[in-house]
TORDRENNU-748387 format. One record per residue (C-alpha): x, y, z; residue in three letters. Coordinates in nm, 2 decimals, always signed. Layout:
// residues N
u | v | w | code
X | Y | Z | ALA
...
// end
This chain:
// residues 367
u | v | w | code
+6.17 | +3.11 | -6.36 | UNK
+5.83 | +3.24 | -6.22 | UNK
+5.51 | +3.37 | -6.35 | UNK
+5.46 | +3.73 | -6.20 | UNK
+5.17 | +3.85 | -6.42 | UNK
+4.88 | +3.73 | -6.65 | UNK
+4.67 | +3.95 | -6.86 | UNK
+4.47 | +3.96 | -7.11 | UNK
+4.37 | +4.20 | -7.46 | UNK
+4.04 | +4.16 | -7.59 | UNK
+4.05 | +4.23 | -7.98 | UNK
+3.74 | +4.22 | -8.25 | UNK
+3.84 | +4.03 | -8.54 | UNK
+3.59 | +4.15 | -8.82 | UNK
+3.55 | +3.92 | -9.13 | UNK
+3.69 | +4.03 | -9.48 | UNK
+3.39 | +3.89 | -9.63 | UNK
+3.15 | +4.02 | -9.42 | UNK
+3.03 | +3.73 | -9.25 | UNK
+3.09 | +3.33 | -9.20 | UNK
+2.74 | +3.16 | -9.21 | UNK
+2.73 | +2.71 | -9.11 | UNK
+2.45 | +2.46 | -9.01 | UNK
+2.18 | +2.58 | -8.82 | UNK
+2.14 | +2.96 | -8.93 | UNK
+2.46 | +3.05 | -8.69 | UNK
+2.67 | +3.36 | -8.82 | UNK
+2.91 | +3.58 | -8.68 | UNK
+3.06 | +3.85 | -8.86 | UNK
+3.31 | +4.01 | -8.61 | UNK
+3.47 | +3.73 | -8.39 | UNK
+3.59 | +3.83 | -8.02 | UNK
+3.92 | +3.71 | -7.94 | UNK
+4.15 | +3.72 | -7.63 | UNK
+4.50 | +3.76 | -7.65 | UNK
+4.71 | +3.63 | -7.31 | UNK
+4.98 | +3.74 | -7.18 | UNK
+5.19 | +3.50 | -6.94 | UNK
+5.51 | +3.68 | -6.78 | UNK
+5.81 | +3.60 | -6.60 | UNK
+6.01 | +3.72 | -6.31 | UNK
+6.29 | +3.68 | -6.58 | UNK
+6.14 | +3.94 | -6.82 | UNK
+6.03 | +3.69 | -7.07 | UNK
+5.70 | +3.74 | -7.22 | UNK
+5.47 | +3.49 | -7.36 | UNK
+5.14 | +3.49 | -7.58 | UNK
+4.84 | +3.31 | -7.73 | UNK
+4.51 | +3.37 | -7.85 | UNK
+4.18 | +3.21 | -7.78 | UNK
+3.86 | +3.28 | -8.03 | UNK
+3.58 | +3.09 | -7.98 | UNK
+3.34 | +3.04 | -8.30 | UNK
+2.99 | +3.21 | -8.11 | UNK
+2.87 | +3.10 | -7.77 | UNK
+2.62 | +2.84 | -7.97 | UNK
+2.91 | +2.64 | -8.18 | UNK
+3.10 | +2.47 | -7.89 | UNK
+3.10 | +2.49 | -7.49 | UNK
+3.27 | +2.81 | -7.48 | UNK
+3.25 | +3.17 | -7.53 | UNK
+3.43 | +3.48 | -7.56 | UNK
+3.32 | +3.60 | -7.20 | UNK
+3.40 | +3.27 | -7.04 | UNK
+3.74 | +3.29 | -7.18 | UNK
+3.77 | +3.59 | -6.96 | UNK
+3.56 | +3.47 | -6.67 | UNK
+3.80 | +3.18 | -6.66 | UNK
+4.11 | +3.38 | -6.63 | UNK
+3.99 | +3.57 | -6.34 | UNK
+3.92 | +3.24 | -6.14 | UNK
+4.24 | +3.03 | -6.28 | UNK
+4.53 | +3.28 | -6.29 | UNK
+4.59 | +3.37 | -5.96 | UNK
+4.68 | +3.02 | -5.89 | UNK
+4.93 | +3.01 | -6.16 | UNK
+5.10 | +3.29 | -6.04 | UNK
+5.45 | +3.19 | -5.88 | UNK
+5.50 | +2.84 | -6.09 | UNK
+5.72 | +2.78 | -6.36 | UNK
+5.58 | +2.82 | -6.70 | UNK
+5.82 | +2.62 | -6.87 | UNK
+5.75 | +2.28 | -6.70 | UNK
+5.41 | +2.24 | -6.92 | UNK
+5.31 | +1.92 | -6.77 | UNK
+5.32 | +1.99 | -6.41 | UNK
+5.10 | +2.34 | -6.53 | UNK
+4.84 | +2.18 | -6.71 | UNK
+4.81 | +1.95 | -6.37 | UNK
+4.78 | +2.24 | -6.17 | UNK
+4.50 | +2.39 | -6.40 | UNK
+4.30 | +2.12 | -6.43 | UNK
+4.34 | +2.07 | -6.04 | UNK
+4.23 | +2.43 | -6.00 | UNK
+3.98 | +2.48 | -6.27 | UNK
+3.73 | +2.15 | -6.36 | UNK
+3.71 | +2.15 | -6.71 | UNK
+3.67 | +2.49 | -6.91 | UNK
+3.99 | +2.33 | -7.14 | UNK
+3.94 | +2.63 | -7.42 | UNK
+4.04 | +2.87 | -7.10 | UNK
+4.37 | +2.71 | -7.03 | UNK
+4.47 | +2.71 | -7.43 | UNK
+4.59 | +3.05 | -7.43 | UNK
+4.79 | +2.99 | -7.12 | UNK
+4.94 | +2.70 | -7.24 | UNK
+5.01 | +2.85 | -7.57 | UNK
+5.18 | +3.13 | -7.40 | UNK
+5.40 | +2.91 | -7.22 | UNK
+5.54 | +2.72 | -7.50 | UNK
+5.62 | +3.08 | -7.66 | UNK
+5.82 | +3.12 | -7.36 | UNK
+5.97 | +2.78 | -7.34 | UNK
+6.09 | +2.87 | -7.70 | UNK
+6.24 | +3.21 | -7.68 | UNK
+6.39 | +3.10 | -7.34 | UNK
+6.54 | +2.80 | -7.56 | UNK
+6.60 | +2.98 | -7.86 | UNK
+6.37 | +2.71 | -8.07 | UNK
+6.06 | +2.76 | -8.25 | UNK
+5.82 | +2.58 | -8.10 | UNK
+5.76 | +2.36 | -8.41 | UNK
+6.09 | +2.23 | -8.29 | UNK
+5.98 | +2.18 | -7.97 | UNK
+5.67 | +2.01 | -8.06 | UNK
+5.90 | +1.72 | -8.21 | UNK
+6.04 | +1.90 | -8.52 | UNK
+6.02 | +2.06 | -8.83 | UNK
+5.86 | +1.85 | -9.15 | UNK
+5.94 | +2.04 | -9.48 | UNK
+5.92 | +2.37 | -9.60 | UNK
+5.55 | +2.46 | -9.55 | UNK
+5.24 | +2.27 | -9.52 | UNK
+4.89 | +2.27 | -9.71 | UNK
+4.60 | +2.42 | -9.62 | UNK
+4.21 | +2.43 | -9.65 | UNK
+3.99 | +2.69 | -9.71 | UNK
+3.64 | +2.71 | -9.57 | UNK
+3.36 | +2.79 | -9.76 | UNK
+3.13 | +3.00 | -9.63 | UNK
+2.68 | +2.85 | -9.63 | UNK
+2.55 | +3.01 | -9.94 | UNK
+2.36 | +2.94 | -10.21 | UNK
+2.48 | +2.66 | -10.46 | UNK
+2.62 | +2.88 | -10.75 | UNK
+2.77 | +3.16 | -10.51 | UNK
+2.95 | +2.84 | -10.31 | UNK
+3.07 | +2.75 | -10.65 | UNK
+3.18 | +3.08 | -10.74 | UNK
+3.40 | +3.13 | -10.41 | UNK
+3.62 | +2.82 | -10.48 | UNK
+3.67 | +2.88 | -10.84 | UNK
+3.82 | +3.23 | -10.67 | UNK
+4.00 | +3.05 | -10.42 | UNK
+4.17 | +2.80 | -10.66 | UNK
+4.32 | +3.08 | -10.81 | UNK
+4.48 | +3.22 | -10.49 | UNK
+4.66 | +2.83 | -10.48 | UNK
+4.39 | +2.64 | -10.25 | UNK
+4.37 | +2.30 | -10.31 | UNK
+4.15 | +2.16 | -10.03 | UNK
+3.79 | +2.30 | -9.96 | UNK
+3.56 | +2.25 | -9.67 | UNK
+3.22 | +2.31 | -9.78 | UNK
+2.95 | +2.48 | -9.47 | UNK
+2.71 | +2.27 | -9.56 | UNK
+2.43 | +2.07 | -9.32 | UNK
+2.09 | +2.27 | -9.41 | UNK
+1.82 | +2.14 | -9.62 | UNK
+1.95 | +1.84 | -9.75 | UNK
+1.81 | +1.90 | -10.09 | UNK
+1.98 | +2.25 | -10.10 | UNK
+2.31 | +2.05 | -9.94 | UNK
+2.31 | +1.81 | -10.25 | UNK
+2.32 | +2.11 | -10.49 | UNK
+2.58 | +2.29 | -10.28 | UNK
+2.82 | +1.97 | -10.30 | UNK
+2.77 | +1.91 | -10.65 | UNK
+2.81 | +2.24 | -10.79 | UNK
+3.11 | +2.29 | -10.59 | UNK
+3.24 | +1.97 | -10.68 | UNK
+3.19 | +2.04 | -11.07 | UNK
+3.43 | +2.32 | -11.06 | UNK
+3.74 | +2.09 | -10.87 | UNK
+4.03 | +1.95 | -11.02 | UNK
+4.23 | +1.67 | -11.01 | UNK
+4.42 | +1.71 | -10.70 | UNK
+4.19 | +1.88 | -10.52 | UNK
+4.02 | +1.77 | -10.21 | UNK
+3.65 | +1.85 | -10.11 | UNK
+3.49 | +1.79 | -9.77 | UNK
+3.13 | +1.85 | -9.70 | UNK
+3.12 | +1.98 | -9.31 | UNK
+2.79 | +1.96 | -9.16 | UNK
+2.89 | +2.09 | -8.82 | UNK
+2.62 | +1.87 | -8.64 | UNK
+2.36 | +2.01 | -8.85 | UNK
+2.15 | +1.70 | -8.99 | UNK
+1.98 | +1.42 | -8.85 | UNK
+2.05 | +1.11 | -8.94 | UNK
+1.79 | +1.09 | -9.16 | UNK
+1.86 | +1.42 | -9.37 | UNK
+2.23 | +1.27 | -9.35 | UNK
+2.17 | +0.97 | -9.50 | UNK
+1.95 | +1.14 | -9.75 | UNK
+2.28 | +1.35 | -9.85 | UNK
+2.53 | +1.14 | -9.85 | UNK
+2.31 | +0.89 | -10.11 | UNK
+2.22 | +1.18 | -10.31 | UNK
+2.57 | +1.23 | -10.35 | UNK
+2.74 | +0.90 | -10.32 | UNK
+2.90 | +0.93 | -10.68 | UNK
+3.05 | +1.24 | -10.59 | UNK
+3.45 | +1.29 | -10.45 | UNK
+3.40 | +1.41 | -10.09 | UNK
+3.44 | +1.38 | -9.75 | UNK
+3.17 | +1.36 | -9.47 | UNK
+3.24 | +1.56 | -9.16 | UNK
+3.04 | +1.59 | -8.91 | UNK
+2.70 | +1.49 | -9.02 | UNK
+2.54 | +1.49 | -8.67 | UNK
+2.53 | +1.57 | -8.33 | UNK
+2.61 | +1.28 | -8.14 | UNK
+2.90 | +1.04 | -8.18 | UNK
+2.62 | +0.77 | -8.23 | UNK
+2.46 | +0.95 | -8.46 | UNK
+2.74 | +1.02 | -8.67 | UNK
+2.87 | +0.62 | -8.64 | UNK
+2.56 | +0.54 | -8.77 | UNK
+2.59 | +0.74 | -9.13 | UNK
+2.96 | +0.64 | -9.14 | UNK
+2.78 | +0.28 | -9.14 | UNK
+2.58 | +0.38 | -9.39 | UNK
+2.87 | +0.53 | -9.69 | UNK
+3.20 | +0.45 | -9.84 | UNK
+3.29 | +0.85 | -9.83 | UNK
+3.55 | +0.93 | -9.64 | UNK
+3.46 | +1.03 | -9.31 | UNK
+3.58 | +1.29 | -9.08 | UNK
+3.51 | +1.37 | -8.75 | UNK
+3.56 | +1.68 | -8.55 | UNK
+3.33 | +1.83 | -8.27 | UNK
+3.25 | +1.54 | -8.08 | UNK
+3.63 | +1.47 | -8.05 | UNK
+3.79 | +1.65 | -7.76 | UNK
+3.96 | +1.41 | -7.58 | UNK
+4.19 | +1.13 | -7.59 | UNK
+3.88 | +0.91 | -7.45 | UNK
+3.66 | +0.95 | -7.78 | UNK
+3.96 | +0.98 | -7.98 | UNK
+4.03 | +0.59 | -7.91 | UNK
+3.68 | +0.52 | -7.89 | UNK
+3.61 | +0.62 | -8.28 | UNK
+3.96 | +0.46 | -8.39 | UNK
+3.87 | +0.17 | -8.21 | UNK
+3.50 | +0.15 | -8.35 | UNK
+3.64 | +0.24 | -8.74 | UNK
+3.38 | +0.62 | -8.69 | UNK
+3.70 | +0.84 | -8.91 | UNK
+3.98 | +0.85 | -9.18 | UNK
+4.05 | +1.18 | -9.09 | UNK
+4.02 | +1.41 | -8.74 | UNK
+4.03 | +1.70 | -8.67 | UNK
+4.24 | +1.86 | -8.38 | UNK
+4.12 | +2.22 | -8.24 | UNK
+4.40 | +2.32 | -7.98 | UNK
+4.17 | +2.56 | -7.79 | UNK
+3.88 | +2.26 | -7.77 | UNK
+4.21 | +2.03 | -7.62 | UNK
+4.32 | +2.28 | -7.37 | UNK
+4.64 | +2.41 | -7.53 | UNK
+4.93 | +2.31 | -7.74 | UNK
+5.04 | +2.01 | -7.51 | UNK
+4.72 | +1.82 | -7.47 | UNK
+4.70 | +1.89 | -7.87 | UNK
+5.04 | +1.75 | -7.94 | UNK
+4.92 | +1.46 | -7.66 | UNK
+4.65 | +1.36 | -7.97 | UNK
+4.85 | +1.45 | -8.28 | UNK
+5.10 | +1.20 | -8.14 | UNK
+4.83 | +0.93 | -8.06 | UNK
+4.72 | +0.97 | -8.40 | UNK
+5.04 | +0.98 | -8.55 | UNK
+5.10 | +0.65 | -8.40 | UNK
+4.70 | +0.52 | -8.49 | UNK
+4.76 | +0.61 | -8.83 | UNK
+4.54 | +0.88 | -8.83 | UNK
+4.49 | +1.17 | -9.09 | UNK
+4.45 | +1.50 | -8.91 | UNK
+4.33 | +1.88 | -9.00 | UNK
+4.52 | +2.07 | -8.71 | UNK
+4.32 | +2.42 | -8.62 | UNK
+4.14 | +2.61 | -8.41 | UNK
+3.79 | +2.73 | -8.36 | UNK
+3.88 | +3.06 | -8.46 | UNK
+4.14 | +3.36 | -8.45 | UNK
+4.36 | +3.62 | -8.58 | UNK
+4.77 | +3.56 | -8.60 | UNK
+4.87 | +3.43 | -8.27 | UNK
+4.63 | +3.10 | -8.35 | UNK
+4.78 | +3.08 | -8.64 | UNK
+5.11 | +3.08 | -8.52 | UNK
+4.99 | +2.82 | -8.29 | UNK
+4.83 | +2.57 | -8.55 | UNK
+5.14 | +2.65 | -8.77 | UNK
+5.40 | +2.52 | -8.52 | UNK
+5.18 | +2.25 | -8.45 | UNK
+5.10 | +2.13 | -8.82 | UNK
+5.47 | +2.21 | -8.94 | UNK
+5.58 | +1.94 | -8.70 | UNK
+5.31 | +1.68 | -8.79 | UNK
+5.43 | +1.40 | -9.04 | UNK
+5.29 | +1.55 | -9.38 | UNK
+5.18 | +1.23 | -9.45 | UNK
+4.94 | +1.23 | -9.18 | UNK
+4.86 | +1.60 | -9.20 | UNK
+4.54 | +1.62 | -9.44 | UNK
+4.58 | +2.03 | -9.36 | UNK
+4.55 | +2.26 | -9.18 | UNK
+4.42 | +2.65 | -9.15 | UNK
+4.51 | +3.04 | -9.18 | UNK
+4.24 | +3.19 | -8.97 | UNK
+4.47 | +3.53 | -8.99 | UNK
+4.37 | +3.56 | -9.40 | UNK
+3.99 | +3.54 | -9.30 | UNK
+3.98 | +3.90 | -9.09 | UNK
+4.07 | +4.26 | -9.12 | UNK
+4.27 | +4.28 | -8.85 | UNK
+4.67 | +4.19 | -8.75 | UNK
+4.72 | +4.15 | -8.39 | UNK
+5.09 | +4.05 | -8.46 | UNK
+5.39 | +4.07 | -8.64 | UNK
+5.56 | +3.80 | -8.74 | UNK
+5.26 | +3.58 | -8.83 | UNK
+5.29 | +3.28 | -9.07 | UNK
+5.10 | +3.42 | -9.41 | UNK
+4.98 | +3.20 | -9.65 | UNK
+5.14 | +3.17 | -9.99 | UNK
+5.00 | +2.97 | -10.30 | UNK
+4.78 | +2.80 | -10.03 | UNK
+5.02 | +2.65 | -9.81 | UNK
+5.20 | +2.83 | -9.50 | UNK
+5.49 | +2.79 | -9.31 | UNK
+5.60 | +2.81 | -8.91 | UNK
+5.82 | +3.11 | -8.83 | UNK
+6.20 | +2.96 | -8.77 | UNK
+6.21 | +3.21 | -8.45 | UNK
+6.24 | +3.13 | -8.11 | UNK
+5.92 | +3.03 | -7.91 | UNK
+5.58 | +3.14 | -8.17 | UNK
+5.81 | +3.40 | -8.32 | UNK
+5.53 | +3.68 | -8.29 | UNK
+5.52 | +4.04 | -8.13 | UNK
+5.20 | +4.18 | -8.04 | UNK
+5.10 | +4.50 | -8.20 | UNK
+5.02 | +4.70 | -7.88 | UNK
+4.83 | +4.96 | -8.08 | UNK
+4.61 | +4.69 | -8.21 | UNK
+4.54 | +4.54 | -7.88 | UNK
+4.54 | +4.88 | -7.66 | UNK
+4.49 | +4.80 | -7.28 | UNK
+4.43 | +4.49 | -7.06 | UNK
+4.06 | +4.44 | -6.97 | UNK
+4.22 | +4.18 | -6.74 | UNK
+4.57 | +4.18 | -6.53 | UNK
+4.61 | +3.92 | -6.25 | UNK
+4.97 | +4.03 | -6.00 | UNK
// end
C-alpha cells in the first residue's frame, strides 16, 4: 500500500457560546480547522483534524498547518501509511519540528491502519477500557458569578469535572475559584487553569488565597521553572500542560515531582503515535492524564476518544468533546457526549465519514 494523494479542507468552527475567552485577554470565537486527507493506491481513505487554539496560545497556527503541508507532503507521497513508525521518521527527517503539522497525517494513517484492519483504532492503540470514559468541561474567563452560573448549567447536562479559565487578576482569580467551587458537589473535580497567565508572584498570591479550597493548579506560569517553583510552594494538586511536549520534559517533571496529573494534546505531540509514546510512559510512571487536543470539531474528537478509551481509567483523569463546543459537524460518526462521559466508535480505523458538503473543496491537494 501507497500514499497517492494528500489534501486538505479548511472548515470554520464557530463557538455555540459565542466565544472562548483564557489568560491574557486571548479569545477566539470561530476556530480554523484543517481536515487531511491521506489516500492510498488501494482506495482507502484516511482523515484527521488539526485546530490550533489562535496563533498566540501555542507555536502553531491555522496557516502554518497548511504551509506545512505544502513543504512535507510531497515527500510522503509513495510510502506506506500503515507502518507509522518508519513515517513519523521520515517527517521528522524532512520537516524539523512543526509536530502540530504531522498530527493530522498521522491521525489519518491510523484511520487507515484501522479500516484496513477492520479495528477501531482504540484497539489499535492497545485496547478498549470500559464502556465510555469521563470528561471535563472548560469554563470559559468570566466574571465570578457568570463562571458560577455556567457550571451549575453544566452539572445538569452530567459533567462532573470542570476546568476553570482562570490566570487574570489574581484577586478576580480567587473570586472566580471560590464561587465556582461553592456550587460543586461531592464527586466533582475542579481545576484552576491558568494557561501561563501569572507570575509567580500573582501565583503564589492565588493559590494561598485559596489554599482551603478543593482544586487543582494547572499551569500557573510560563516557564517550567516557574511553574516548579509554585508547585514548591502548595499542597494542591498540580497539573501541568503547555510546557509538556515531549517525552524530554515529561521525565524531567516526573523526575523533579512538578505534576500529579498531565496533560496530553496529540496535535502538540505530533500525532496519535508520539501521543500514545507518552500515554504509555505515563501509564508506566504512574501518571494521571487529561488526553486532548488544542482544539477541533469531530475528527479530534474521534482522535482523543480512541486515544482516552484505551488509557487505563485509572490513570485517565479525563478527557474532552471539543465537537459539543461548535456549531458545526464535519463528520458522521463522531463520538457524542452523553451524561458527560463519551465513548470511541467500535468501527474500523476513527469510524468517521467526512460530510463533503460541510468541507466543500480542497484549498490544498499534493499528487
Amino acid at each position: 500500500m501507497k500514499i497517492t494523494r494528500i489534501a486538505a479542507y479548511q472548515v470554520d468552527l464557530p463557538l455555540y457560546e459565542g466565544s472562548y475567552n483564557w489568560s491574557g485577554g486571548k479569545s477566539v470565537s470561530v476556530f480554523d480547522s484543517t481536515i487531511v486527507q491521506v489516500e492510498t493506491d488501494s482506495g482507502h481513505l484516511g482523515h484527521g483534524e488539526v485546530c490550533p487554539l489562535g496563533p498566540f496560545y501555542l507555536p502553531a497556527y491555522a496557516g502554518g498547518v497548511r504551509a506545512g503541508l505544502t513543504e512535507l507532503a510531497p515527500h510522503l507521497l509513495g510510502h506506506d501509511p500503515t507502518q507509522l513508525a518508519p513515517l513519523n521518521r521520515l517527517m521528522d527527517a524532512a520537516l524539523k519540528g512543526h509536530p502540530y503539522v504531522k498530527s493530522g497525517i498521522d491521525i489519518a494513517c491510523w484511520d487507515i491502519l484501522g479500516q484496513l484492519t477492520g479495528q477501531p483504532v482504540s484497539v489499535l492503540l492497545g485496547g478498549r477500557y470500559g464502556k465510555d470514559f469521563v470528561l471535563y468541561r472548560a469554563i470559559s474567563q468570566q466574571a465570578p458569578d457568570e463562571m458560577a452560573a455556567k457550571v451549575a448549567g453544566y452539572r445538569e447536562e452530567g459533567y462532573r469535572r470542570f476546568q476553570l479559565k482562570v490566570g487574570g487578576d489574581p484577586d478576580t482569580d480567587i473570586s472566580r475559584i471560590r464561587a465556582v467551587a461553592a456550587m460543586l458537589e461531592p464527586g466533582d473535580k475542579l481545576v484552576a487553569d491558568a494557561n501561563t497567565g501569572w507570575l509567580m508572584h500573582e501565583a503564589a498570591r492565588v493559590v494561598r488565597g485559596v489554599a482551603d479550597v478543593d482544586v487543582y493548579i494547572e499551569q500557573p506560569c510560563l516557564s517550567y521553572e516557574e511553574c516548579l517553583s509554585i508547585r514548591r510552594r502548595t499542597d494542591h494538586p498540580f497539573v501541568l500542560d503547555e510546557t509538556i511536549d515531549g517525552l524530554e520534559p515529561l521525565l524531567r517533571a516526573h523526575a523533579e515531582g512538578a505534576m500529579d496529573v498531565v496533560n496530553l494534546k496529540i496535535s502538540k505531540l505530533g500525532g496519535l503515535t508520539k501521543a500514545r509514546q507518552a500515554r504509555d510512559l505515563c501509564v508506566s510512571l504512574g501518571i494521571a492524564m487529561t488526553i486532548e487536543d488544542s482544539w477541533g470539531g469531530d475528527i479530534t474528537t474521534a482522535a482523543i476518544a480512541h486515544l482516552a478509551h484505551s488509557t487505563p481509567p485509572e490513570l485517565l483523569f479525563t478527557a474532552t468533546d471539543f465537537n459539543s463546543y461548535v456549531t458545526v459537524s464535519t463528520a458522521e460518526g463522531a463520538p457524542q457526549r452523553k451524561n458527560g462521559r463519551m465513548a470511541a466508535s467500535n468501527e474500523p480505523g476513527l469510524g468517521i465519514t467526512p460530510r463533503w458538503r460541510v468541507l466543500g473543496e480542497p484549498v490544498l491537494e499534493i499528487i
